[in-house]
N, C-alpha and C positions, 0 to 999 in steps of 0.2 A: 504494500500500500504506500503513496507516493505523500511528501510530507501534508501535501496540500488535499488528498484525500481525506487524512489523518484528520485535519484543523478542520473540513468539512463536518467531519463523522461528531467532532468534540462540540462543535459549533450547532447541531445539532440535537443532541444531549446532553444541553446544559452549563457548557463548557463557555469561559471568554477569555480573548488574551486582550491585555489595556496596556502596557508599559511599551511592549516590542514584540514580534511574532513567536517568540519562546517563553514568552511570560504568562503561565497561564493559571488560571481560579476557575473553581467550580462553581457556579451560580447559588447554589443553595445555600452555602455559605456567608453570601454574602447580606450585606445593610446595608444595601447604597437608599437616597432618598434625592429626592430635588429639592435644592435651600430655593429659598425666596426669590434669588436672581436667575431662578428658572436652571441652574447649574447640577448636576446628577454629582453628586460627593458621597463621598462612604467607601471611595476603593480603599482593598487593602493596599500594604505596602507591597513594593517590586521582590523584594528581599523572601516576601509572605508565597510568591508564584512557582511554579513549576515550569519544567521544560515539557512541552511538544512532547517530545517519548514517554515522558513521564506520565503526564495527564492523561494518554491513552492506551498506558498500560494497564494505570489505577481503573479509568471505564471501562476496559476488558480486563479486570483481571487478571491481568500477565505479569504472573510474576519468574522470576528465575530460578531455575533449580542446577542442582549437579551434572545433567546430562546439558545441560547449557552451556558449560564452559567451552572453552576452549584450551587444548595444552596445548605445550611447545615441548621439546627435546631441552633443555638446557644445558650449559656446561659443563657439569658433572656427573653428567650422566642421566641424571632421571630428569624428571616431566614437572612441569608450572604452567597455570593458570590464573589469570589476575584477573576481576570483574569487576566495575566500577558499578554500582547503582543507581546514579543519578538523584542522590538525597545528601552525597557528598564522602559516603562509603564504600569502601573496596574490600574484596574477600583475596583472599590468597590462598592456594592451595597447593600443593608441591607433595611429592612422591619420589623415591630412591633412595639410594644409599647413604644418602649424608641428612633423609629427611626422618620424620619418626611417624614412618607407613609402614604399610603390613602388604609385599614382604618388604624388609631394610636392604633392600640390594638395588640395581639396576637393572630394566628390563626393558623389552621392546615396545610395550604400551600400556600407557594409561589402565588398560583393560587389563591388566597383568594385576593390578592392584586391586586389594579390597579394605585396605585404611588408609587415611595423609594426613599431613601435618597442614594445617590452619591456621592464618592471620586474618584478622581484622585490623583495616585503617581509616585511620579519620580523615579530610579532606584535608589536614595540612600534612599527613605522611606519619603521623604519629601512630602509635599503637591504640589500638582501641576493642582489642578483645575482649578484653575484663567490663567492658561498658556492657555486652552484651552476655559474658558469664563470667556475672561477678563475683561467684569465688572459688573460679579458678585461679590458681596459683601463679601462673606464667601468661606472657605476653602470644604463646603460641600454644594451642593445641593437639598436642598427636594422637593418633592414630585413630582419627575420624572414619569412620563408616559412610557411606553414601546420605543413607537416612538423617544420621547427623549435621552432617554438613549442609542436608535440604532445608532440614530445621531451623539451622543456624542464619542461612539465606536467607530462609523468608520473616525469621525475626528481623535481620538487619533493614531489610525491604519497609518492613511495616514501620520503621521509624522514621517519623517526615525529612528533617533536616538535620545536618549534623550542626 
């Protein structure tokens, strides 16, 4: 679906962008009213909007899971994945010998594995695992199960803004 399909579909259901064409608010949300000089006021702030992707993933639904990622081969042999989610959060995921997956070795794919080690970041690069299991002990968790990590995704997902 093409962006402007997209902006159609949201435009349609409720949706409006006011700041800039990635600035976008759900209407039900909103208080706008007309003051006295006939001026419609009550928009949230810009800072308050979503992006385009954003806004019509939350109307569909879509959110991200494990079989979404993407890996790469990396230089040590095993497999990484990074996913941003558009709230200002990144998941990291990583597998091999120097990761703490199941198995701890290197292997030809992704699909070779059935645990991996896990970050969470905040939008300036910081760590932000413990934000989302806070008492866990470390800034990383291993030996994550698919399910887990689905888990973990669609916690991070369901949090607006970092």
């Amino acid at each position: 679906m093409t962006e402007v399909e997209k902006a159609t579909y949201l435009k349609e259901n409720g949706w409006w962008s006011h700041y800039h064409p990635n600035c976008w608010f759900e209407s039900s949300k909103d208080e706008l009213w007309v003051n006295d000089e006939g001026d419609i006021v009550g928009f949230r702030p810009e800072s308050e909007g979503i992006t385009l992707e954003e806004a019509f993933n939350i109307e569909n639904k879509v959110m991200k899971v494990f079989k979404d990622l993407v890996f790469h081969s990396n230089r040590t042999g095993g497999f990484n994945s990074r996913m941003d989610f558009g709230n200002g959060f990144s998941i990291s995921v990583i597998a091999g010998g120097t990761a703490y997956s199941t198995p701890r070795e290197d292997k030809d794919s992704p699909d070779d594995f059935s645990a991996f080690e896990v970050a969470v970041f905040a939008p300036n690069g910081d760590w932000a695992t413990k934000q989302f299991v806070p008492d866990h002990h470390d800034d990383v968790l291993g030996w994550q199960s698919r399910g887990q990590i689905n888990a973990l995704m669609l916690l991070i997902q369901s949090k607006k803004h970092a």
